[in-house]
Residue frames as a rotation matrix with the C-alpha (Angstrom) as fourth column:
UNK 1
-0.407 -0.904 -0.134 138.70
-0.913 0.398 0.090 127.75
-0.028 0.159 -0.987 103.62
UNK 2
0.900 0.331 -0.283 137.80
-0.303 0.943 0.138 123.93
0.312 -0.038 0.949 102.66
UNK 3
-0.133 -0.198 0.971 139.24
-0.626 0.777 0.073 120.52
-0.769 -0.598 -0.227 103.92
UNK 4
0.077 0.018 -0.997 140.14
-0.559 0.829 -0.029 117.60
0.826 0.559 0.073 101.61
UNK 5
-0.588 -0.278 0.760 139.89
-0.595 0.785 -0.173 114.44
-0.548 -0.554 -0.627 103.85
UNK 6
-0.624 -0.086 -0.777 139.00
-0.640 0.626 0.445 110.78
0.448 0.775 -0.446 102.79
UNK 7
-0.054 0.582 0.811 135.99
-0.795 0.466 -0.388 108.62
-0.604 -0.666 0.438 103.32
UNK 8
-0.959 -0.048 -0.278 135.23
-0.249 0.609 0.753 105.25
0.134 0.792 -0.596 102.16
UNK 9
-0.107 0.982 0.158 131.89
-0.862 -0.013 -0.507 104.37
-0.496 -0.191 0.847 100.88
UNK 10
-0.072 0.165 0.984 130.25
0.146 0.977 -0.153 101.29
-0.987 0.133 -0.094 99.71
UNK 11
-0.888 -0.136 0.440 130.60
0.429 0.101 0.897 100.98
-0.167 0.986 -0.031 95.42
UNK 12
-0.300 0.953 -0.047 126.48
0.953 0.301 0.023 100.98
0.036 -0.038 -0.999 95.52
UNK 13
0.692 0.689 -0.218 126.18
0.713 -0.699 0.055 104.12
-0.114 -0.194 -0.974 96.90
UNK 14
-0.599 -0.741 -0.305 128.84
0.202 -0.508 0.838 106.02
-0.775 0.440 0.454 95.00
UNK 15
-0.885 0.318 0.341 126.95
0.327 -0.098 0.940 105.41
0.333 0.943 -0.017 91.93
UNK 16
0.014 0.979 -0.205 123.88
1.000 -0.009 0.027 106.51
0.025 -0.205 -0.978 93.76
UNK 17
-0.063 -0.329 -0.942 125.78
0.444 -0.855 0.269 109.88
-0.894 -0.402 0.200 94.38
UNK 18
-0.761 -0.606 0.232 127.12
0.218 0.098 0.971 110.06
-0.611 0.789 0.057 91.38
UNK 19
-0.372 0.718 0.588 123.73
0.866 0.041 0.498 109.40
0.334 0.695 -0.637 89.40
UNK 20
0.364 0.892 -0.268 121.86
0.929 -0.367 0.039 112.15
-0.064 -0.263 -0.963 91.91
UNK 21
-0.118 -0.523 -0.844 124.78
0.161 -0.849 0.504 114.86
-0.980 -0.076 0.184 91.61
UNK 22
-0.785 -0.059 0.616 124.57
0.610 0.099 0.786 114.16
-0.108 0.993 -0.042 87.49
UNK 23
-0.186 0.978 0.098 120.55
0.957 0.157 0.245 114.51
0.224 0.139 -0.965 87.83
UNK 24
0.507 0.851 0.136 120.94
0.860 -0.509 -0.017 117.89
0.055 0.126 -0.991 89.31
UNK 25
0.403 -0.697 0.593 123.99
0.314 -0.504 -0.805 119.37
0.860 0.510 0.016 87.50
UNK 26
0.573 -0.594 0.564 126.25
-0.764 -0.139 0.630 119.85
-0.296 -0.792 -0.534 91.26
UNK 27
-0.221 -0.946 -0.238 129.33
-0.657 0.325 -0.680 118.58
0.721 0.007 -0.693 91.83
UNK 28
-0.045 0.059 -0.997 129.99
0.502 0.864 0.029 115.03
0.864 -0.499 -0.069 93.99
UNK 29
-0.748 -0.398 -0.531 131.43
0.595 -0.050 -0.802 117.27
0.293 -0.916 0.274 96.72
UNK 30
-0.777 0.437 0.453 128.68
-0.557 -0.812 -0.173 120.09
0.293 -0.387 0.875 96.57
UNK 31
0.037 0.975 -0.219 125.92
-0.352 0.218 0.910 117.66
0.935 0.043 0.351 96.67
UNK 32
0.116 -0.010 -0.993 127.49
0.722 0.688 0.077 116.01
0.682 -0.726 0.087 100.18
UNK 33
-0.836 -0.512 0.199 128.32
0.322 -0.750 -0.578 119.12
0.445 -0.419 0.791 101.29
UNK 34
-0.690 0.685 0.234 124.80
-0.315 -0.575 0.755 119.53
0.652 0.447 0.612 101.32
UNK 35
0.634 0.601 -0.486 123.41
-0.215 0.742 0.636 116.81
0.743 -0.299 0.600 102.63
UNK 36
-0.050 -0.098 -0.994 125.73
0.894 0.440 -0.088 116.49
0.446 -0.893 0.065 105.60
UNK 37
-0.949 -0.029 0.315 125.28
-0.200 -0.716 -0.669 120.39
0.244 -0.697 0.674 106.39
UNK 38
-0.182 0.982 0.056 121.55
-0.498 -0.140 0.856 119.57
0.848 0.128 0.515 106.27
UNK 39
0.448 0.170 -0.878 121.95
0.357 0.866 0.350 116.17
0.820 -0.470 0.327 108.76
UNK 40
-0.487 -0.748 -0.451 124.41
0.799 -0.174 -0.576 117.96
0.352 -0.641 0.682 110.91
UNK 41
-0.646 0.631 0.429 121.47
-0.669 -0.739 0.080 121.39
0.368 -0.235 0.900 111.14
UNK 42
-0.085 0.952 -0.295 119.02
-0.393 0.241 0.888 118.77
0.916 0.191 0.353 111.80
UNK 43
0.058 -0.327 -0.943 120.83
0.845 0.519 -0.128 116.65
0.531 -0.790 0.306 114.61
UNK 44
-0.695 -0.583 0.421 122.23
0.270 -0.754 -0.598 120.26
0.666 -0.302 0.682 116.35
UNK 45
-0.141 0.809 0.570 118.89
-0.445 -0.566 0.694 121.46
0.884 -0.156 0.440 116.67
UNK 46
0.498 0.708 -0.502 118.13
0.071 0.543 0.837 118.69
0.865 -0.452 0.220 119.06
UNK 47
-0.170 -0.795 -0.583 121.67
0.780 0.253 -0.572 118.52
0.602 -0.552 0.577 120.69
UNK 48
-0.823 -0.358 0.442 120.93
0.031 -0.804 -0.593 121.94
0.567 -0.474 0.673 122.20
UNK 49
-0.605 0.651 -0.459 118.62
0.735 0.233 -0.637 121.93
-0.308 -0.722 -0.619 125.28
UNK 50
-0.928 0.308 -0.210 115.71
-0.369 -0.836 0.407 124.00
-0.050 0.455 0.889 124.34
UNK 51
0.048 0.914 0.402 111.55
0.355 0.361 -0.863 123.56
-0.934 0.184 -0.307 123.73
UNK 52
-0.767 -0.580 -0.273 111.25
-0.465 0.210 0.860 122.92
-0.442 0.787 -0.431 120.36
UNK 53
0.159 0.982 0.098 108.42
-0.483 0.164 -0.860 121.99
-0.861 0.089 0.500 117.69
UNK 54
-0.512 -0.084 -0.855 108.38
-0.830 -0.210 0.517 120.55
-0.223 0.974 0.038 114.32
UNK 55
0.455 0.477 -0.751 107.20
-0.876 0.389 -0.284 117.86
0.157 0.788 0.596 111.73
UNK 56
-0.533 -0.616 0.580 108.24
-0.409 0.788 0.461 113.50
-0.741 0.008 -0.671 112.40
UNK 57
0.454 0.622 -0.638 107.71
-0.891 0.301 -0.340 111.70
-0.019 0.722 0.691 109.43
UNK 58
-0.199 -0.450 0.871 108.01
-0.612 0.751 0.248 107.86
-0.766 -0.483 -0.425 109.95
UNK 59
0.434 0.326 -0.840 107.60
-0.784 0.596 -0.174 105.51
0.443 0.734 0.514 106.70
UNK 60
-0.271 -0.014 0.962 107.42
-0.658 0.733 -0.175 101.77
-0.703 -0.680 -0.208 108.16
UNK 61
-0.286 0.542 -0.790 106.74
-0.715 0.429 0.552 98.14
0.638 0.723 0.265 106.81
UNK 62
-0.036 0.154 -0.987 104.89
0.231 0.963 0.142 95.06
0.972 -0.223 -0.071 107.82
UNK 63
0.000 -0.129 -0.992 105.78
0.927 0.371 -0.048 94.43
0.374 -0.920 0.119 112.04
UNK 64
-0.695 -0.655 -0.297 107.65
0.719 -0.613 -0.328 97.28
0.033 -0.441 0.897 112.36
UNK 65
-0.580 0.488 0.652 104.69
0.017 -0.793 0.609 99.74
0.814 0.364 0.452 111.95
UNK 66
0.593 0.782 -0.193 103.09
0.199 0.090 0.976 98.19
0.780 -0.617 -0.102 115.06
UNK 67
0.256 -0.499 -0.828 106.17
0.966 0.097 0.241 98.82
-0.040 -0.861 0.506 117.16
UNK 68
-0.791 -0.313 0.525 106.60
0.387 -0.921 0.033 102.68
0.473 0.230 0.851 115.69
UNK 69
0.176 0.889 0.423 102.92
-0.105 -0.410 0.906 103.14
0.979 -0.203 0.021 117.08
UNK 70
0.613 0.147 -0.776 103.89
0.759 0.163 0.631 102.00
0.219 -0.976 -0.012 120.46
UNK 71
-0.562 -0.693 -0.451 106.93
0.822 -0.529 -0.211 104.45
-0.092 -0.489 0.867 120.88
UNK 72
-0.613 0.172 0.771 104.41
0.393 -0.780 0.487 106.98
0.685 0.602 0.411 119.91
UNK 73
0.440 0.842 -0.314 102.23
0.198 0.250 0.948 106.17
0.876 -0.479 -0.057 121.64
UNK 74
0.370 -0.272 -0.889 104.85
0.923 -0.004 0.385 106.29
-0.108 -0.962 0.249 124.94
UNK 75
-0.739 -0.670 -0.070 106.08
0.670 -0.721 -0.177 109.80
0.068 -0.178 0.982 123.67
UNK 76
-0.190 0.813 0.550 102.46
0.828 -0.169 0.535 111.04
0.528 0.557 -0.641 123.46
UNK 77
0.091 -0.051 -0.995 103.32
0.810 -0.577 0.104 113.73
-0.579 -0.815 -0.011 125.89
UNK 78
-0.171 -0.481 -0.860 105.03
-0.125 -0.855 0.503 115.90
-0.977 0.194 0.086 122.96
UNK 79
-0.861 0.155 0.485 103.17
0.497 0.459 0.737 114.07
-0.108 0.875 -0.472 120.31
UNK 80
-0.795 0.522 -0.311 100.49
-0.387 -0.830 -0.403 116.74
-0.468 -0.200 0.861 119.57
UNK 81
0.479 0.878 0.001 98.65
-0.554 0.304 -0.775 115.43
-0.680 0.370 0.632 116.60
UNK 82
-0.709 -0.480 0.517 99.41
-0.149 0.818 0.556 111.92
-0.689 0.318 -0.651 114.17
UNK 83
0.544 0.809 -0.224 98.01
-0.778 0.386 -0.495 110.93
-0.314 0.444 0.839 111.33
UNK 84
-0.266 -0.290 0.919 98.35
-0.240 0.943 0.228 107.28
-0.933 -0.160 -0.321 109.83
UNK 85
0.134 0.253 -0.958 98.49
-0.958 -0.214 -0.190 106.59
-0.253 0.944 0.214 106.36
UNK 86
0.326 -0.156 0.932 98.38
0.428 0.904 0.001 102.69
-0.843 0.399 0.362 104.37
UNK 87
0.215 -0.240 -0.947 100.37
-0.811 -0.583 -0.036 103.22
-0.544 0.776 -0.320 100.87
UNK 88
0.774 -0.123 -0.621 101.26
-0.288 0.805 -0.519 99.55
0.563 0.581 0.588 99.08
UNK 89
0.682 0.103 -0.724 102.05
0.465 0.703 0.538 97.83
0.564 -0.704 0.431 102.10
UNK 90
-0.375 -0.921 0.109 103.81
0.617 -0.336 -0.712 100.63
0.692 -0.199 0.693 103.49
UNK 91
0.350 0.884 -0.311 102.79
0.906 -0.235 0.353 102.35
0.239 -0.405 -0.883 106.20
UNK 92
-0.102 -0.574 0.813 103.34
0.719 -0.607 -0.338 106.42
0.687 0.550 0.475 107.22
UNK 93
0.203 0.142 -0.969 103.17
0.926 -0.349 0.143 108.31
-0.317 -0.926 -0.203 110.40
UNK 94
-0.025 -0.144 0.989 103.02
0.497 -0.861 -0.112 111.88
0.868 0.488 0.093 110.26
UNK 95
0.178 -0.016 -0.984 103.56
0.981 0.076 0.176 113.59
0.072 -0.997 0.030 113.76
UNK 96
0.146 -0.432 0.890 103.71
-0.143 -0.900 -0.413 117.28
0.979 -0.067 -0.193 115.13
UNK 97
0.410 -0.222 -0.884 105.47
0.861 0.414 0.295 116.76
0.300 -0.883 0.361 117.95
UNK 98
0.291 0.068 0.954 106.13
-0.548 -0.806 0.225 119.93
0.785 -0.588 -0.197 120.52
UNK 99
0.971 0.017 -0.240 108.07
0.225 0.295 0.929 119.55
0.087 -0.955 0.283 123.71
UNK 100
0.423 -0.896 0.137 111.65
-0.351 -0.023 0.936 119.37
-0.835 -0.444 -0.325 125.43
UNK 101
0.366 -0.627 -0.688 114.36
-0.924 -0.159 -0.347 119.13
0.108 0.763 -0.638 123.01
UNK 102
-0.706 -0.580 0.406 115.81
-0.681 0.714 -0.164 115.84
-0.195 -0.392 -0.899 124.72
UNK 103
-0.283 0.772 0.569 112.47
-0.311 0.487 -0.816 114.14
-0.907 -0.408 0.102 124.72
UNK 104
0.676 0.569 -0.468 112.52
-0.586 0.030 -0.810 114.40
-0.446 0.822 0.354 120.97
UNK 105
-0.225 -0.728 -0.648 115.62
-0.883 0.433 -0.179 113.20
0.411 0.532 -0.741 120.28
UNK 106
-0.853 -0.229 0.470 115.50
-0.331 0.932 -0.147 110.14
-0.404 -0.281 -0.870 122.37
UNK 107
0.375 0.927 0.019 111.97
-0.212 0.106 -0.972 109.72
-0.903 0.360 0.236 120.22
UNK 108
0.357 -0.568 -0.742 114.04
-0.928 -0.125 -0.351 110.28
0.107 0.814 -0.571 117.24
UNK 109
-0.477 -0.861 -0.176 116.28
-0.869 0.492 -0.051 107.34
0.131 0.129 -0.983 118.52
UNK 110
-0.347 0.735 0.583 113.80
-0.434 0.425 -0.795 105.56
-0.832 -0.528 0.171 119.67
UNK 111
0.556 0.744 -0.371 112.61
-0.345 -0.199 -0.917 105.39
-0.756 0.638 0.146 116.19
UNK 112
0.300 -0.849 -0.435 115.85
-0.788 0.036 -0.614 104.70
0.537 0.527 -0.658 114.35
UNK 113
-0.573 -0.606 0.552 116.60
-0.761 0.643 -0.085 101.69
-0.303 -0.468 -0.830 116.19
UNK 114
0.182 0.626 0.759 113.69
-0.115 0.780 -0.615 99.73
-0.976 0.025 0.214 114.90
UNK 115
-0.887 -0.394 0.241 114.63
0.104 0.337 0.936 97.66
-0.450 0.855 -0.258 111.84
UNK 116
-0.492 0.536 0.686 112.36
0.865 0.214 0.454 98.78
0.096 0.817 -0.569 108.71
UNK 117
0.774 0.615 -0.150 111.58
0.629 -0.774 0.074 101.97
-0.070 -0.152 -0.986 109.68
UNK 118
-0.686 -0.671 0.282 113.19
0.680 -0.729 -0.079 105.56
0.259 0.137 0.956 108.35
UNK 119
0.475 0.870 -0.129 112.28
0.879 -0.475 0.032 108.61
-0.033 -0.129 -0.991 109.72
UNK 120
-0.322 -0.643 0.695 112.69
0.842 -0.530 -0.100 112.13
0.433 0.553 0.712 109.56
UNK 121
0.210 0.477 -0.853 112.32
0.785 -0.603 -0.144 115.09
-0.583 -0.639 -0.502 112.24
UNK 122
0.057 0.088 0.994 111.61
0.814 -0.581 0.005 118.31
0.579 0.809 -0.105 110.63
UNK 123
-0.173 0.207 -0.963 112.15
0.954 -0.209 -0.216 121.55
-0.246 -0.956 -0.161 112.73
UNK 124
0.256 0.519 0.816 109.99
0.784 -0.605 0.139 124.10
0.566 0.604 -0.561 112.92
UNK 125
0.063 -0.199 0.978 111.70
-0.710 -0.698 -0.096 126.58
0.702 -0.688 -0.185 115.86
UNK 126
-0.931 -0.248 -0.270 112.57
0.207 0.252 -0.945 126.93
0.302 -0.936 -0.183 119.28
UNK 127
0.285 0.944 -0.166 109.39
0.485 0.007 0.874 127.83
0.827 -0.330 -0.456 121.57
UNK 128
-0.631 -0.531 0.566 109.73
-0.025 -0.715 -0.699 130.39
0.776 -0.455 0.438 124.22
């Protein structure tokens, strides 16, 4: 059974929808459908107490790349292994990070609070 309900989005990113649902022949709704079951599998994972591995990918500019190293740097318990990448003046963190489910998210947030920086936890499983 679907749900019709109403959001409101900025103009900007309508047409961004729009253009990327066009680009790969889906409908407006299948393509969000997607993309919030994906965000909503991604968040869950964390929400649920558990040890837990996977993949942080951090894409920074300018300042903000020295403050993404420090939080790393303070989660470096469950930070296994990092690499560090320079792209046209962008910089890129790559992270396998392993540990307590909680410990990543608040990394996660950690991360997401700093202006100029997106990132993106990948999970790879639970850990037994």
């Amino acid at each position: 059974m679907k749900r019709r309900f109403g959001i409101s989005l900025p103009e900007d990113l309508v047409k961004k929808i729009d253009e990327l649902s066009s680009k790969l022949g889906m409908s407006r709704s299948s393509l969000i459908q997607n993309i919030i079951v994906e965000v909503i599998e991604d968040r869950a994972h964390l929400l649920t107490p558990h040890r837990c591995r996977g993949v942080l990918i951090v894409v920074s500019e300018g300042r903000s790349s020295e403050l993404v190293s420090r939080v790393l740097e303070r989660y470096g318990s469950c930070v296994i292994t990092r690499t560090h990448h320079h792209t046209e003046g962008v910089c890129v963190d790559v992270s396998f990070v392993e540990g307590d489910s909680q410990v990543i998210l608040e990394l996660e947030s950690s991360l997401r609070k700093i202006k100029g920086v997106s990132e993106r936890y990948l999970p790879l499983g639970c850990l037994r």
